[in-house]
C-alpha positions as CSV (number, residue, x, y, z in Angstrom):
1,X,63.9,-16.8,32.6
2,X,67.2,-17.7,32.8
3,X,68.9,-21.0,31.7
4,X,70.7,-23.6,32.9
5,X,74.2,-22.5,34.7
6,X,76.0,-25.8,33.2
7,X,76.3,-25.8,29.0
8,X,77.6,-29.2,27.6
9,X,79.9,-29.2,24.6
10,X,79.8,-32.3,22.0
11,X,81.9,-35.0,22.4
12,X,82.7,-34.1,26.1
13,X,79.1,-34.6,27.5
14,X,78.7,-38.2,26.1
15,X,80.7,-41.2,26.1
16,X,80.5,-42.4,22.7
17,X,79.3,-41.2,19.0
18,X,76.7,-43.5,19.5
19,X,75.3,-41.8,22.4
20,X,75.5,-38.4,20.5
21,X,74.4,-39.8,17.2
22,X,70.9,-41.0,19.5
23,X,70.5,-37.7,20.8
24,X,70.6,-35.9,17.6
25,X,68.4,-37.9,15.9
26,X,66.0,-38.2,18.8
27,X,65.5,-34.8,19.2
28,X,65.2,-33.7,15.5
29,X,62.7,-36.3,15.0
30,X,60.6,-34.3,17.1
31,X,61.1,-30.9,15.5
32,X,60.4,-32.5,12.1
33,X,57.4,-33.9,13.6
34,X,56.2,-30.9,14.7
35,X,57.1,-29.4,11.1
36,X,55.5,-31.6,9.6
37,X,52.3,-31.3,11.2
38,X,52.2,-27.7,10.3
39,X,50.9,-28.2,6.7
40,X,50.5,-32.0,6.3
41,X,46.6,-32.0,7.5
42,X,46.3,-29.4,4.6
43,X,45.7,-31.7,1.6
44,X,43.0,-33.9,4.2
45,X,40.7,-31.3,5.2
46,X,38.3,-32.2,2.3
47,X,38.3,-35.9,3.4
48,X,37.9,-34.9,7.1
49,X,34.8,-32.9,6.5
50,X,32.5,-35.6,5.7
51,X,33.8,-38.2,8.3
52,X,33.6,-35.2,11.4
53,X,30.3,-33.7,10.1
54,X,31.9,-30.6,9.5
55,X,31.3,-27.7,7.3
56,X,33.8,-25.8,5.1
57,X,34.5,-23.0,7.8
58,X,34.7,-25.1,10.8
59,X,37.1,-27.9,9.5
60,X,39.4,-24.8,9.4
61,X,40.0,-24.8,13.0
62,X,41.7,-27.9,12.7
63,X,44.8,-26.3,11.6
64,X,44.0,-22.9,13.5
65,X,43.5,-24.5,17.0
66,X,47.2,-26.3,16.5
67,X,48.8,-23.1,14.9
68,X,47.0,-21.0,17.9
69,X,48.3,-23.8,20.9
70,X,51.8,-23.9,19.2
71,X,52.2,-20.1,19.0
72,X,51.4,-19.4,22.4
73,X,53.1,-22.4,24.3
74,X,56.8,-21.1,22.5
75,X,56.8,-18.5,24.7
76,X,57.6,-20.1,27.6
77,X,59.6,-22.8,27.0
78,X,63.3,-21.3,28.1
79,X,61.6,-20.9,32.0
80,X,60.3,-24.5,32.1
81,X,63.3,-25.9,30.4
82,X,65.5,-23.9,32.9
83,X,63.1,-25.3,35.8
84,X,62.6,-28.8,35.2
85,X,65.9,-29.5,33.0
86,X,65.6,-30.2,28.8
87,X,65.3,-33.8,29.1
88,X,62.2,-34.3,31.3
89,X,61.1,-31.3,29.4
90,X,62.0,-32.4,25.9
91,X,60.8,-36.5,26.8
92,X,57.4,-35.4,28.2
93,X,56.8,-33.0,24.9
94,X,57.6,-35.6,22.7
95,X,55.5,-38.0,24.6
96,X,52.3,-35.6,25.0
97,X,52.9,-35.1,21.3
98,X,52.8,-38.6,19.9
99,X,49.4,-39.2,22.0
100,X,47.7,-36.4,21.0
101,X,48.4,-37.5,17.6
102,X,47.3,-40.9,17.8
103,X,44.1,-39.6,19.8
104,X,43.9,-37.0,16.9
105,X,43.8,-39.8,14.4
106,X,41.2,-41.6,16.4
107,X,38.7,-38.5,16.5
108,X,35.0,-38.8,16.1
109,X,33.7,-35.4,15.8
110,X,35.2,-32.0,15.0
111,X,35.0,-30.9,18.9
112,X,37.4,-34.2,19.5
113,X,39.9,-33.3,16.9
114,X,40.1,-29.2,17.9
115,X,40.7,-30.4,21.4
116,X,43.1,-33.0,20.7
117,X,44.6,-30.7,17.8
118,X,44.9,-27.9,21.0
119,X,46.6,-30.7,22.9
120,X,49.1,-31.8,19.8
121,X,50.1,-27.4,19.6
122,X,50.5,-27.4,23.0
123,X,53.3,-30.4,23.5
124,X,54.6,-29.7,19.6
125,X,55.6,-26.0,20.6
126,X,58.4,-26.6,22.5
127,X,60.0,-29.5,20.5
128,X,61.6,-26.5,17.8
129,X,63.3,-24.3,20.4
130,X,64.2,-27.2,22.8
131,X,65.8,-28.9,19.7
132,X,67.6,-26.2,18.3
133,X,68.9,-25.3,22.2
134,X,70.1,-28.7,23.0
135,X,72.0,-29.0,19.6
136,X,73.7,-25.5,20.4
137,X,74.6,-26.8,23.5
138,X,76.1,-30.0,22.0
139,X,78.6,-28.5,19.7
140,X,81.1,-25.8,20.2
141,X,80.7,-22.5,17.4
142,X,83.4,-24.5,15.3
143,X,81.5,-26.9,14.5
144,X,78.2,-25.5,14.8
145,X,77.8,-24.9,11.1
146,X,76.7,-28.8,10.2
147,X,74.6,-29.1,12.9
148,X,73.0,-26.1,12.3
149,X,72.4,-27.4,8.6
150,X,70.8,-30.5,9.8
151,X,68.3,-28.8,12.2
152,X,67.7,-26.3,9.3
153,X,66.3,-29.7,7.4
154,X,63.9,-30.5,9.8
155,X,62.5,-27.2,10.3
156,X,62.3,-26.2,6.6
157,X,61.2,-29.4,4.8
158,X,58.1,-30.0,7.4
159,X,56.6,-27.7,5.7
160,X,57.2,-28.2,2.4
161,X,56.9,-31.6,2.1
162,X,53.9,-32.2,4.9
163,X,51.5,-31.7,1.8
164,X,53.2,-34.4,-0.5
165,X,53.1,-37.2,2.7
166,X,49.6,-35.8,3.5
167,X,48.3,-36.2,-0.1
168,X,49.9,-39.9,-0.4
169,X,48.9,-41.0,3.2
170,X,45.4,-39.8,2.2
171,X,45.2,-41.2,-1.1
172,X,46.5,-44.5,0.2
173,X,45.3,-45.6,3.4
174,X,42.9,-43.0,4.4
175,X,43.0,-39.0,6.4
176,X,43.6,-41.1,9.7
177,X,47.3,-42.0,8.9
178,X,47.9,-38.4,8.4
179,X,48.5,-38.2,12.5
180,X,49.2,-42.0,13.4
181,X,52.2,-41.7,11.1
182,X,53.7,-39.9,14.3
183,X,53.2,-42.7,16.5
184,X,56.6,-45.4,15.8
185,X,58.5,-42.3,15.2
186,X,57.9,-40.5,18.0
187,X,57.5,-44.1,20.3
188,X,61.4,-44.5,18.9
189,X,62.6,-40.3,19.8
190,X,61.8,-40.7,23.2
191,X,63.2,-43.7,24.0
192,X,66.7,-42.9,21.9
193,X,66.0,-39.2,24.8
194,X,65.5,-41.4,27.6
195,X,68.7,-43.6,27.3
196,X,71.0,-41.5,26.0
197,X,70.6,-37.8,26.7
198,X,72.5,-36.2,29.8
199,X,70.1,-33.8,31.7
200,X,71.5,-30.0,32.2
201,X,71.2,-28.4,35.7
202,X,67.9,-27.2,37.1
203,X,66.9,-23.6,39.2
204,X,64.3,-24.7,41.3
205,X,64.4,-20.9,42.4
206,X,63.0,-19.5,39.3
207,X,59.7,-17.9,39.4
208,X,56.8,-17.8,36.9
209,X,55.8,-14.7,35.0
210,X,52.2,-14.8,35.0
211,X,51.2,-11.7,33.9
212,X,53.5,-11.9,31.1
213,X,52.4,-14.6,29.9
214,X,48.8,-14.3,30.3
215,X,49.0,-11.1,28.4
216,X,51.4,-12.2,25.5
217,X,49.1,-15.5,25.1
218,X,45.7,-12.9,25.0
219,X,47.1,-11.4,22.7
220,X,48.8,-14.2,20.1
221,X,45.2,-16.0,20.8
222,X,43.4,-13.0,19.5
223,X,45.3,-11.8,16.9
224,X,45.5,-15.4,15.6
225,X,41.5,-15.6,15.5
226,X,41.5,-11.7,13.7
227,X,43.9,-13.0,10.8
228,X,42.1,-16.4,10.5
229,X,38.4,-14.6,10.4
230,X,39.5,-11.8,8.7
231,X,39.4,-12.4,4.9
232,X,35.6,-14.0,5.6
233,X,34.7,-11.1,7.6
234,X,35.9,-8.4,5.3
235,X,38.3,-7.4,7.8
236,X,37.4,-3.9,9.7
237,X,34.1,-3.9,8.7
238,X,33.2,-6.3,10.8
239,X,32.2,-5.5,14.3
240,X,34.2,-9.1,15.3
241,X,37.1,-8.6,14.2
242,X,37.4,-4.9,15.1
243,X,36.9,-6.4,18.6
244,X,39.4,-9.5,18.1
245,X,41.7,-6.6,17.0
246,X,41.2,-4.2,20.3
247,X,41.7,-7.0,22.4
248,X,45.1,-8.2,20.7
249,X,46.6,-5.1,20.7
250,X,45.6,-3.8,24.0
251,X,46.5,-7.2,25.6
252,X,50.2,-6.7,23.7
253,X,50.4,-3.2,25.1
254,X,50.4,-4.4,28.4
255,X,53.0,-7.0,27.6
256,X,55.1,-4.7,26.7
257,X,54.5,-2.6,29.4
258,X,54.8,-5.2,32.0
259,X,58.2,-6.6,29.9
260,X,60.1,-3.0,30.5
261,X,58.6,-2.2,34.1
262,X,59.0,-5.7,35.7
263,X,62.0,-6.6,38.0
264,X,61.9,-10.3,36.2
265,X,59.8,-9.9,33.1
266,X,58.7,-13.1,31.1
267,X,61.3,-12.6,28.1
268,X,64.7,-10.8,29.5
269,X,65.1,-7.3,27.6
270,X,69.2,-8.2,27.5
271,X,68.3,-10.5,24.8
272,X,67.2,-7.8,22.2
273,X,70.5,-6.0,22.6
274,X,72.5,-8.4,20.8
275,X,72.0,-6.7,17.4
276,X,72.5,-10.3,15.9
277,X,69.8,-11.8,17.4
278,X,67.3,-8.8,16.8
279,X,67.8,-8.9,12.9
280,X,67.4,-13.1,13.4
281,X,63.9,-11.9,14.5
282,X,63.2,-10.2,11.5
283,X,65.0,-12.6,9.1
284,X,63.0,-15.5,11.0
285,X,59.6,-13.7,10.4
286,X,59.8,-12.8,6.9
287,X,60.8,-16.7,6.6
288,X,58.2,-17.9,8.1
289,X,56.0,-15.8,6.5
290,X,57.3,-16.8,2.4
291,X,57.4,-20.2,3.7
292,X,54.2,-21.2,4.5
293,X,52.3,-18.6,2.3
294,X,54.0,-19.9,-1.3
295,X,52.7,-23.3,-0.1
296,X,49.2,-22.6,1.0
297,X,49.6,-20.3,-2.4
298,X,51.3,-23.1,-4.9
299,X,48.8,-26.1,-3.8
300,X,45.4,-24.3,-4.7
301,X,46.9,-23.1,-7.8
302,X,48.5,-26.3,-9.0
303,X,45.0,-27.9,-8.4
304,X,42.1,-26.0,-9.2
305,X,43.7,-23.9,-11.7
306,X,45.8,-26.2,-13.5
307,X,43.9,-29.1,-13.4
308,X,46.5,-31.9,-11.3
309,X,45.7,-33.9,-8.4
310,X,46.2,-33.8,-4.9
311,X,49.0,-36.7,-5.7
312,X,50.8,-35.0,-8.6
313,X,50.4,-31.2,-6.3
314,X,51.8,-33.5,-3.5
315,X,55.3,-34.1,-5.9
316,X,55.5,-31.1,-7.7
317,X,56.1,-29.2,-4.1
318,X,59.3,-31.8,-3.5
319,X,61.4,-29.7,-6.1
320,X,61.3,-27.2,-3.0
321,X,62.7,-29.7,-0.7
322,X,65.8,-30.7,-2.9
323,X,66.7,-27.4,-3.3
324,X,66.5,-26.7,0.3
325,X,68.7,-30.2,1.4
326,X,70.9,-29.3,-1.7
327,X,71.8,-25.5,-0.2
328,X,72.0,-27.4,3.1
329,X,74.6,-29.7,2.2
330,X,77.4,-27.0,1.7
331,X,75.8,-23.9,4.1
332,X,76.9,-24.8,6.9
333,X,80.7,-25.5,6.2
334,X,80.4,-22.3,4.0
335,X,79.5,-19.9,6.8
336,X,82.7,-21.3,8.3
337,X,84.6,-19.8,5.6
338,X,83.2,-16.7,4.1
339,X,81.3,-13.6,5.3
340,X,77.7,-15.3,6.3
341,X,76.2,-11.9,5.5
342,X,77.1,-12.6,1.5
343,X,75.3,-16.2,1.3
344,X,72.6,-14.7,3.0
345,X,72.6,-12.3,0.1
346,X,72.7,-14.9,-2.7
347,X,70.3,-17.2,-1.0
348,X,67.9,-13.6,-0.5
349,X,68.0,-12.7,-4.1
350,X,67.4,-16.8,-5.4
351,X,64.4,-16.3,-3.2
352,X,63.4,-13.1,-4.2
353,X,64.0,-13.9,-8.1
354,X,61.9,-17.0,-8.0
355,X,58.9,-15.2,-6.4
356,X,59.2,-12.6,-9.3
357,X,59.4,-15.2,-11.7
358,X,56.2,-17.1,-10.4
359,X,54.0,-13.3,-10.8
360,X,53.9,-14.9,-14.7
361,X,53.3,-18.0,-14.0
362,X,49.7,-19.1,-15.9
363,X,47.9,-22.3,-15.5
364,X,49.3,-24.3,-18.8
365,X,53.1,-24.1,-17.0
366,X,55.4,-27.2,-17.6
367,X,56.5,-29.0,-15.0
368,X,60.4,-27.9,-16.3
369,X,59.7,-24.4,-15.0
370,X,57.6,-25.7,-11.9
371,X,61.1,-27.7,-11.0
372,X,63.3,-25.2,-11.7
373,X,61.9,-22.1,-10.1
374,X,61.0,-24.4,-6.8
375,X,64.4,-25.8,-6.6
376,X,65.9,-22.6,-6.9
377,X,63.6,-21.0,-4.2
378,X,64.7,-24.2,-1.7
379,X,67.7,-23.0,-2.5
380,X,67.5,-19.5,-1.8
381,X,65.7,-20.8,1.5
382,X,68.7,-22.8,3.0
383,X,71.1,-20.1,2.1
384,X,69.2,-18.3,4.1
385,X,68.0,-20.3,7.0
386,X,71.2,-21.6,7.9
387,X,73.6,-18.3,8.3
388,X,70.8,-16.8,9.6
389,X,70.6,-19.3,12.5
390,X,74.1,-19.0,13.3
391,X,74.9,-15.7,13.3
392,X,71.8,-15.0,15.4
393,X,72.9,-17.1,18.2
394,X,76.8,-16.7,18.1
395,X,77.0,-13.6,20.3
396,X,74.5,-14.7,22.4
397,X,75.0,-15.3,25.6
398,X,74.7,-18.9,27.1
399,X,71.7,-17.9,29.5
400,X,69.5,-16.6,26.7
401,X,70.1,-19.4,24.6
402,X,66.8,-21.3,25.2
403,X,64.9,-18.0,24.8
404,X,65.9,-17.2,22.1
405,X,65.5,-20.6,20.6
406,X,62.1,-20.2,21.6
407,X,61.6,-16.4,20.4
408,X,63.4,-18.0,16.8
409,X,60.1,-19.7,16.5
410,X,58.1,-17.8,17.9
411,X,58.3,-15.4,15.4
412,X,58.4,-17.8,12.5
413,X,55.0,-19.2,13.8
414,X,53.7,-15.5,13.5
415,X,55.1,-14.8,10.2
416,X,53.4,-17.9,9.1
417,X,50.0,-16.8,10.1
418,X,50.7,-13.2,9.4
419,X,51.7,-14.4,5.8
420,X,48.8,-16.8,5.3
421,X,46.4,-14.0,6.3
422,X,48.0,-11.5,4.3
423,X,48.3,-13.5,0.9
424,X,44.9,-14.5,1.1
425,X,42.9,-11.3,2.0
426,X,45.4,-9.7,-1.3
427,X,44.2,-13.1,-3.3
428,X,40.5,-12.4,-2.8
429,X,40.6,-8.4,-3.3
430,X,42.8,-8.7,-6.0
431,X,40.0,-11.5,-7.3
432,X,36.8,-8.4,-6.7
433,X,38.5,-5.8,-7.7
434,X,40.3,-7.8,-11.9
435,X,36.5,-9.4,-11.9
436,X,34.9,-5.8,-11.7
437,X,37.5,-4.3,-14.1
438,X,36.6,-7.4,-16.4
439,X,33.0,-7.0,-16.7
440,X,33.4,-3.2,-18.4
441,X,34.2,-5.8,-21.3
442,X,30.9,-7.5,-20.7
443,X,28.5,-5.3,-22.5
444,X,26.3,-6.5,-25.4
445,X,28.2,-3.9,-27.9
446,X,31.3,-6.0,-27.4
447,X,31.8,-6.6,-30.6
448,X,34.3,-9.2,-29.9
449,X,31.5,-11.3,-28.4
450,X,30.0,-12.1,-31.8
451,X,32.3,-12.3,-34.5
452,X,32.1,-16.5,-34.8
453,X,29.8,-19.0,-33.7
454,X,32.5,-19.9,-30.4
455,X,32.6,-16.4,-29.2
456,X,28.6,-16.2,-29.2
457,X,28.6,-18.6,-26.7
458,X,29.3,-16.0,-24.4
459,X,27.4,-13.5,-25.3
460,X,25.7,-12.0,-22.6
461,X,22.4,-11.8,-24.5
462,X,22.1,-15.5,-24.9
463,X,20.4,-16.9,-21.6
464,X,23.8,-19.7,-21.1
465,X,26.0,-17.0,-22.9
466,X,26.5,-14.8,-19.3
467,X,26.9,-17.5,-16.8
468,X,29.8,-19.2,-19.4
469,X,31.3,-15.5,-20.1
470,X,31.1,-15.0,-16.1
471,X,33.5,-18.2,-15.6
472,X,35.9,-16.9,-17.7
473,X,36.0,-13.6,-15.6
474,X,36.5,-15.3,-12.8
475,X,39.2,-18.0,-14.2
476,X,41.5,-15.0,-15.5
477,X,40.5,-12.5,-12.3
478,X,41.6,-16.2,-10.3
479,X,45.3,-16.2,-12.0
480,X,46.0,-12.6,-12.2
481,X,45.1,-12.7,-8.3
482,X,47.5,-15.4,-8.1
483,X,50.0,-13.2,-9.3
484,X,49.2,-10.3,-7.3
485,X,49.9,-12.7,-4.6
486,X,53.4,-13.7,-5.4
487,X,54.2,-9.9,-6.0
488,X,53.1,-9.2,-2.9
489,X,55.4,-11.9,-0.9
490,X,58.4,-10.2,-3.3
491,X,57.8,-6.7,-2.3
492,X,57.5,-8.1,1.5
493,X,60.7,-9.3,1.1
494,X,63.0,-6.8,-0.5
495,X,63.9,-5.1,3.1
496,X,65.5,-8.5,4.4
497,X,68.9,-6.9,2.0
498,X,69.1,-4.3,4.7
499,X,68.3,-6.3,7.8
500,X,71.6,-8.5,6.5
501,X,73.5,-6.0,5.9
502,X,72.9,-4.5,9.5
503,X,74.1,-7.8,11.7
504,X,77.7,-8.2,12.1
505,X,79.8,-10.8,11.3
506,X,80.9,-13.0,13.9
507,X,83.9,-14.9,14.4
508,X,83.7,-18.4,14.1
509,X,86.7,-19.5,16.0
510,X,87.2,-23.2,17.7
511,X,86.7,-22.8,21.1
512,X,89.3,-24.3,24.1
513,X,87.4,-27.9,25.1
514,X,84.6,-27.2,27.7
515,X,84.8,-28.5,31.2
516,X,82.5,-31.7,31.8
517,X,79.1,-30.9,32.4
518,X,77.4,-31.7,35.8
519,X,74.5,-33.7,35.2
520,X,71.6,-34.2,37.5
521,X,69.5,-36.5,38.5
């Protein structure tokens, strides 16, 4: 896996600021396509059961099957962009991508949409890494900082604001528009790519890791289906997903094995002894993982427990966003100028703070505190996200820039599912275990339960008296499960103050103008 042997610098690969301007915009269209789709099916699911004939469980799979394609296509995307050159790769992803939306939109049945949904994952994964690589390659470390900032927007507010279009696409013209929205945008990307951007050299000589990849996608694919199956199967318990388990970790023990023995293995060991880049990993993982978890935590709460609609869910979750641009605005230049290691500290302990602060949150909260604590958190995110990016990739080498742009999100699609999985298996024990607690206070002798005419109605002695007194339970085991939740994405996060701490700050300086870059045809 090597990459191209030609890397082009900003202004002196293109002819005019217009050309560059089309390039940039073209390709981070697709990554905030790609973003986007990560969450923005969420709020649809409901509407999409009836019209595929789908239950509960199965409609699932139509975010699974796209989070499982995506995860394991990442992987390889520095060997084919290194073999067939960024822009055929980066103009036939974005292409591949737009259809599969439109045919996802177009779906009859849920077997359609899985398989088109597959399709969608597989073309979306490389538009991240492939983005992220050709911007690097653009712009010279000086003047990486903005860019950075800008790809940082794409990548972090799919997410965040995929349930707000989702929930007003949905509410307005219908599920179906969820995916068509893609189509102009993605029609316009890859014509802007097909103009304007200047291919890097190809090695035809490269050769394919099979085995590598075959065992890394085994085991992605498997462990994706234990942590989706999981909290429904009581986890170990279950004789499927002890063997989902088995054959995700053996399947990674043989990548590993195959990674340190192999003349050429899939992903170049070299790369994990920048020091840099490693603690990227880890920063990137424990991103991905608070990312997507608060939001697949925050919508469900905002609605069933407090009572708003998918609309007014949709808007209370672009506080995030703001705060996320906001941090974005200034981040970039900032690294520039001070220690990186010390935002990355602020924006760590905005983060951390609001995540303490939402372990009291209780149904009845105002929309003043919703605002506030979200923005904050956005901001922590970008205060993060962007230093992180950068210092991760300014002592690495030019060859594994693609890589690691790939292994970047890689491990921010993991932390996603890992965090998903996680905060919901701790939501539903925490709900068993504060229900069972609860019930000791059920008993007849409660005294409590008969003192006025409003508490007998829950008396457990009354035939309607135990099925209203069971609600409750379950309402207050709900939000203190809620809670537990939150706590447990805080505690996750604490040891990201060491991973900083360990990385070393790099030195930003302008570099001499690069020569031109050879192009190819």
């Amino acid at each position: 896996m090597t990459a191209a042997t030609h890397q082009p610098h900003a202004a002196h690969a293109y002819d005019s600021k217009f050309a560059e301007w089309a390039v940039l915009i073209g390709s981070m269209a697709g990554v905030l396509m790609q973003a986007l789709d990560t969450t923005i099916a969420n709020v649809a699911l409901p509407y999409m059961e009836g019209s595929l004939s789908a239950s509960r469980d199965q409609i699932t799979w139509v975010l699974t099957s796209y989070i499982i394609a995506a995860a394991i296509m990442t992987a390889p995307v520095g060997w084919m962009a290194a073999r067939f050159g960024k822009k055929n790769f980066l103009i036939t992803s974005l292409a591949g991508f737009t259809i599969a939306s439109m045919a996802c939109g177009a779906a009859q049945s849920l077997e359609q949409m899985v398989m088109f949904r597959l399709i969608q994952g597989c073309f979306g994964a490389a538009l991240g890494p492939l983005s992220q690589a050709v911007m690097l390659d653009m712009y010279p470390p000086s003047k990486r900082g903005s860019v950075m900032a800008i790809w940082g927007m794409g990548v972090m507010l799919g997410p965040i604001l995929g349930p707000t279009l989702g929930g007003v696409l949905t509410d307005s013209y219908g599920w179906r528009w969820v995916f068509y929205i893609n189509v102009p945008f993605g029609i316009a990307a890859v014509a802007a790519l097909a103009i304007f951007f200047k291919d890097t050299a190809r090695d035809h000589t490269l050769k394919f890791d099979w085995s590598g990849f075959a065992f890394l996608s085994v085991g992605l694919a498997w462990l994706q289906l234990m942590l989706d199956r999981g909290t429904n199967k009581d986890w170990f318990s279950s004789p499927e997903i002890v063997m989902e388990g088995v054959i995700a970790a053996t399947a990674f023990y043989l990548f590993f094995v195959h990674m340190f023995t192999a003349k050429k293995p899939f992903i170049p060991l070299a790369i994990f002894k920048d020091r840099n880049f490693s603690g990227g990993l880890v920063l990137m993982f424990v991103m991905g993982l608070v990312l997507l978890a608060s939001s697949a935590l925050m919508s469900p709460y905002l609605q069933n427990l407090s009572g708003r609609s998918v609309t007014q869910t949709g808007f209370l979750m672009v506080p995030r966003g703001l705060g996320v641009m906001f941090a974005m605005l200034f981040a970039g230049r900032l690294t520039m100028k001070v220690d990186p290691r010390v935002l990355m500290t602020v924006g760590a302990t905005c983060l951390l703070w609001s995540l303490w602060d939402m372990t009291s949150w209780t149904p009845s909260i105002g929309v003043t505190q919703i605002f506030t604590v979200t923005f904050i958190q956005g901001v922590g995110m970008g205060l993060v996200f962007v230093p992180m990016n950068l210092m991760a990739f300014a002592t690495l080498g030019p060859q594994f820039r693609t890589d690691g742009a790939g292994l970047t999100n890689l491990m921010r699609n993991i932390g996603s599912a890992v965090g998903v999985s996680l905060t919901t298996t701790v939501l539903t024990m925490s709900v068993q275990t504060i229900h069972a607690q609860l019930t000791h206070f059920a008993a007849p002798f409660n005294r409590a339960l008969g003192v006025n005419s409003e508490s007998m109605f829950m008396n457990p002695l009354i035939p309607f008296g135990m099925g209203r007194l069971n609600g409750l339970m379950e309402y207050r085991a709900l939000v203190q499960a809620y809670a537990n939740s939150f706590l447990f994405m805080f505690y996750v996060s604490l040891p990201v103050f060491v991973v900083i701490w360990m990385m070393k700050r790099p030195a930003f300086a302008p570099t001499a103008p690069a020569p031109k870059i050879e192009v190819t045809e």
